[in-house]
C-alpha positions as CSV (number, residue, x, y, z in Angstrom):
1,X,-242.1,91.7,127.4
2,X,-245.0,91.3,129.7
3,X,-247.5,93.9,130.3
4,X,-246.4,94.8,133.5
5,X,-242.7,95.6,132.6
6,X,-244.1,97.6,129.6
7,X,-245.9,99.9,131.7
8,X,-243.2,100.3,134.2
9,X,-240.8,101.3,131.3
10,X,-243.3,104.2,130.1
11,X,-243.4,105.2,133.5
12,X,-240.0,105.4,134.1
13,X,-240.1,107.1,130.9
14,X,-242.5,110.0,131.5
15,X,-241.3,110.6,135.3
16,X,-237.8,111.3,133.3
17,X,-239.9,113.4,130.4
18,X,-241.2,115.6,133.3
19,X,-237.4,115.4,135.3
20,X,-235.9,116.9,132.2
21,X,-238.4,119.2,131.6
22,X,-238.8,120.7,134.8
23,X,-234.7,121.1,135.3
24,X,-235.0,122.9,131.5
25,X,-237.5,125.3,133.2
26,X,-235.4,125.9,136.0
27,X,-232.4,126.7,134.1
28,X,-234.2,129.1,131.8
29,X,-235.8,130.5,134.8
30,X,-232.3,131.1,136.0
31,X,-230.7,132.3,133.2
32,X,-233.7,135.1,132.9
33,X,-233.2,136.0,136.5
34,X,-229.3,136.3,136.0
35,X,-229.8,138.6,133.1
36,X,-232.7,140.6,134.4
37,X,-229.9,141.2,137.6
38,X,-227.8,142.3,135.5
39,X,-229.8,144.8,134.0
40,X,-230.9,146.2,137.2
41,X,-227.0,146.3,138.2
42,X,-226.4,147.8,134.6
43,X,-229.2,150.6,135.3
44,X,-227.3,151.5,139.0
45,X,-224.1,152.4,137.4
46,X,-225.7,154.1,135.0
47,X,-227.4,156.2,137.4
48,X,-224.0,156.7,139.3
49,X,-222.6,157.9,135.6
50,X,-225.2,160.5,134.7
51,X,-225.2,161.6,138.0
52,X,-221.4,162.7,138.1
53,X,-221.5,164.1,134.8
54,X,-224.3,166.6,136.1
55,X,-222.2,167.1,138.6
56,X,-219.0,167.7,136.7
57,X,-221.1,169.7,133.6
58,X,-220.3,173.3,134.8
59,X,-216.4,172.3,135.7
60,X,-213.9,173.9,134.2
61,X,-211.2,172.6,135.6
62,X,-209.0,170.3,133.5
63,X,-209.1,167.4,135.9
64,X,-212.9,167.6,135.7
65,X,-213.1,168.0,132.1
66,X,-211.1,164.9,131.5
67,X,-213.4,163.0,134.2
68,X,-216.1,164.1,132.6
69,X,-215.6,163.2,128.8
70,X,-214.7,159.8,130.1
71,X,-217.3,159.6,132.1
72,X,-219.2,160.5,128.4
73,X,-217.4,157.6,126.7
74,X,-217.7,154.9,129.4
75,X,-222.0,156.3,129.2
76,X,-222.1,155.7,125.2
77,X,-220.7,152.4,125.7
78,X,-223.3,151.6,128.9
79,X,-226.7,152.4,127.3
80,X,-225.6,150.1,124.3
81,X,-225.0,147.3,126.4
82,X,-228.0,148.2,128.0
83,X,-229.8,147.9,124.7
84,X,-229.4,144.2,124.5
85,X,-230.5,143.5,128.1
86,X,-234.2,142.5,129.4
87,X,-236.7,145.6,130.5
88,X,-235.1,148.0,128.5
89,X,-236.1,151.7,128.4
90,X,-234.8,154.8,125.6
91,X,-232.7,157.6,126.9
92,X,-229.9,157.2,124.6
93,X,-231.5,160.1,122.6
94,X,-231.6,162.3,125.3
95,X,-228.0,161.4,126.3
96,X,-226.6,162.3,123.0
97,X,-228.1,165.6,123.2
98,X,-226.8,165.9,127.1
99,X,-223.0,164.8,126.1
100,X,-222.8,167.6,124.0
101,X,-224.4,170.1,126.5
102,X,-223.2,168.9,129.9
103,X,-223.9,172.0,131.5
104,X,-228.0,171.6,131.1
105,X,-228.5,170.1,134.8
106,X,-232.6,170.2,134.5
107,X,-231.7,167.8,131.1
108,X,-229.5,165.5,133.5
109,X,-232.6,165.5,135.9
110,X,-235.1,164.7,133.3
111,X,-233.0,161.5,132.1
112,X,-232.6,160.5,135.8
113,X,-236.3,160.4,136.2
114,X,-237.1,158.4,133.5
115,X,-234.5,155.8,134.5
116,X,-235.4,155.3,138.4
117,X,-238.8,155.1,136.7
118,X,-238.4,152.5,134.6
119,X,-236.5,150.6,137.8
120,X,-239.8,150.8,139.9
121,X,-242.0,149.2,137.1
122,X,-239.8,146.1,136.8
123,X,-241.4,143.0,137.6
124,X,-239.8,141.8,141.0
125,X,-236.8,139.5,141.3
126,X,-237.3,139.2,144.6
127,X,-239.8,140.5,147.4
128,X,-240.9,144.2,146.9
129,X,-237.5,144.7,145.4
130,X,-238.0,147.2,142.9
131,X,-239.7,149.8,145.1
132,X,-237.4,149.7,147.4
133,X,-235.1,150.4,145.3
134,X,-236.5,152.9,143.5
135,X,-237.4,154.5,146.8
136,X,-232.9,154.4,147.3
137,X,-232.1,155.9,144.1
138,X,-234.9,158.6,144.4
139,X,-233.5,159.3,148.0
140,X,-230.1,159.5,146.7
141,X,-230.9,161.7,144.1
142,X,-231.7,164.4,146.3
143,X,-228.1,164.4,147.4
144,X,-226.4,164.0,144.4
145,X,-228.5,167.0,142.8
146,X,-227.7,168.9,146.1
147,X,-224.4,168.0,145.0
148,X,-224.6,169.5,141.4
149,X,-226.4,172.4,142.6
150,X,-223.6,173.5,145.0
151,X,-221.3,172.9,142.4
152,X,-222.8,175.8,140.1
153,X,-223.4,177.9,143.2
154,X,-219.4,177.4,143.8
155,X,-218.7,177.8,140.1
156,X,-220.5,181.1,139.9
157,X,-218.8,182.6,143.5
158,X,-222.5,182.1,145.4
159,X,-225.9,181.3,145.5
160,X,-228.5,183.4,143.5
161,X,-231.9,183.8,145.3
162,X,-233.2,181.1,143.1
163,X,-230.7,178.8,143.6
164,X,-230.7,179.3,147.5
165,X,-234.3,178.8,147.3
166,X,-234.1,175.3,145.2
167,X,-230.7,173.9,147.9
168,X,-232.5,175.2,151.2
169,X,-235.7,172.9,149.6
170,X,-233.3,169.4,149.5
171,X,-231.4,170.4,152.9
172,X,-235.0,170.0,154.6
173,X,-235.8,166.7,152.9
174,X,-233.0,165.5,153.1
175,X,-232.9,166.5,156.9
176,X,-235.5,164.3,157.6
177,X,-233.3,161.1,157.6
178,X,-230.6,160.4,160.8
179,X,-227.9,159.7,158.9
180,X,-224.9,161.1,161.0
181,X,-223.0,161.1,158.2
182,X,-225.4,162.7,155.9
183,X,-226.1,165.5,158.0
184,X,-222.6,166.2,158.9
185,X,-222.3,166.7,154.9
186,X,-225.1,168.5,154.1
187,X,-223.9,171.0,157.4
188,X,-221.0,171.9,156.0
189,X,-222.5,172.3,152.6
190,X,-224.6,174.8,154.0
191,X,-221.9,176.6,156.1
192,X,-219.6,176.7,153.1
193,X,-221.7,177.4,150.3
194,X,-225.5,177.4,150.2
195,X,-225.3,180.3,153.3
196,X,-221.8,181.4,152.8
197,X,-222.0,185.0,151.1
198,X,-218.6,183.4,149.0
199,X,-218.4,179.8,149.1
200,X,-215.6,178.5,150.8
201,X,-215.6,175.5,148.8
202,X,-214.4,175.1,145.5
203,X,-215.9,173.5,142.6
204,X,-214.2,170.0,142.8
205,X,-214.1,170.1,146.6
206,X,-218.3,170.0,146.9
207,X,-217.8,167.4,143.9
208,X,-215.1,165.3,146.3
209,X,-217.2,166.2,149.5
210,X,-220.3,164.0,148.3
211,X,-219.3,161.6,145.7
212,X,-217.6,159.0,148.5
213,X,-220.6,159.2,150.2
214,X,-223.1,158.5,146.7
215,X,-220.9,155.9,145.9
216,X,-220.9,154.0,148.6
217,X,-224.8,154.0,149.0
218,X,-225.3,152.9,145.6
219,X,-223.0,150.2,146.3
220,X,-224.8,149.0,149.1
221,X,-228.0,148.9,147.2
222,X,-226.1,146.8,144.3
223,X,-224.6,144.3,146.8
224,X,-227.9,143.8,148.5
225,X,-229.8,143.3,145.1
226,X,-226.9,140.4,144.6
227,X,-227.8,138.6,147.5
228,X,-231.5,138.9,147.3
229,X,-230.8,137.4,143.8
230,X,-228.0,135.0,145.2
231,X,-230.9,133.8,147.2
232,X,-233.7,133.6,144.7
233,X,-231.1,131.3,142.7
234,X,-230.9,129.1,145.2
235,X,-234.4,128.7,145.2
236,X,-235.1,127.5,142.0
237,X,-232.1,125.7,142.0
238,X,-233.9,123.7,145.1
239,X,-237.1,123.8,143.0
240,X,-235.3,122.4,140.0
């Protein structure tokens, strides 16, 4: 074999060395942005979970109890899947002690914090995504624990002077977004409860009033982190 042929053939060979190597980057780069989705995805419904268990912990109805001890259950099983997945953060403790006191709301609030936290420090799958959606889940917040708060008020037949205080605080911050929707919600939440000297609304009907509305924003925040990930996969699948 001449000298010439010989060095073509380790050529060859190293331009396929660094082929192969580069598509085995690529695909591990995928499979960590995949799971790393995932978790992010994982951490949104587990958001949505605590959230409606605050908002069902002072229920008493039979329909609510039942929601909310699945809604328990389906949370055990969540945060130890969540366990297994990249960035993960501890509030399984705190949950245990939560499931067996669903009333304490301040305790739901506490966990909630911790886990939008932990979403804005995660290294970015795409653009500034993290902030923004930490920025979503910290706006929806305010209306799901507007939500829970007019739940107690309705529970208890009214709004102490505390409470009034603490719901008249997220009606103005909340107030400052246009959302027709939103504001239409938060009216009659004020008419029927927060101002009402006895709330017209019943426990499960401020729960039913706001929950549509929390749902659907968290799933637009999920479906747009899939397609900012959809598209960051087809990236590297172009750079592989």
């Amino acid at each position: 074999m001449t000298i010439t042929a010989t060095l073509a053939i380790a050529c060859a060979l190293l331009m396929l060395g660094h082929y192969l190597n580069n598509m085995a980057s690529a695909q591990h780069s995928r499979r960590v942005a995949n799971l790393r989705l995932l978790a992010v995805q994982e951490d949104l419904d587990i958001l949505r979970l605590l959230q409606q268990h605050r908002g069902l912990g002072v229920q008493s109805e039979p329909a609510a109890v039942a929601l909310r001890c699945a809604l328990a259950t389906s949370l055990t099983q969540r945060l130890k899947l969540r366990s297994t997945l990249p960035d993960p953060y501890s509030i399984a403790e705190g949950w245990l002690v939560l499931r067996n006191n669903p009333a304490d709301f301040d305790g739901h609030c506490a966990l909630i914090e911790t886990l939008i936290d932990a979403l804005e420090q995660r290294a970015p799958i795409s653009s500034d995504e993290p902030a923004q959606t930490a920025r979503a889940c910290r706006e929806l917040e305010d209306v799901a624990r507007l939500r829970g708060l007019c739940v107690v008020a309705s529970s208890q037949g009214g709004c102490t002077p505390t409470l009034q205080i603490r719901l008249k605080s997220f009606c103005r911050r909340i107030g400052k977004h246009t959302d027709l929707e939103l504001m239409r919600m938060v009216g009659k939440l004020e008419r029927s409860v927060i101002h009402a000297a006895q709330p017209r609304l019943s426990p499960p009907e401020c729960f039913a009033l706001v929950t549509p509305f929390i749902d659907a924003r968290l799933d637009s925040i999920q479906q747009r982190l899939q397609d900012n990930g959809a598209q960051a996969q087809h990236g590297l699948h172009r750079a592989g």
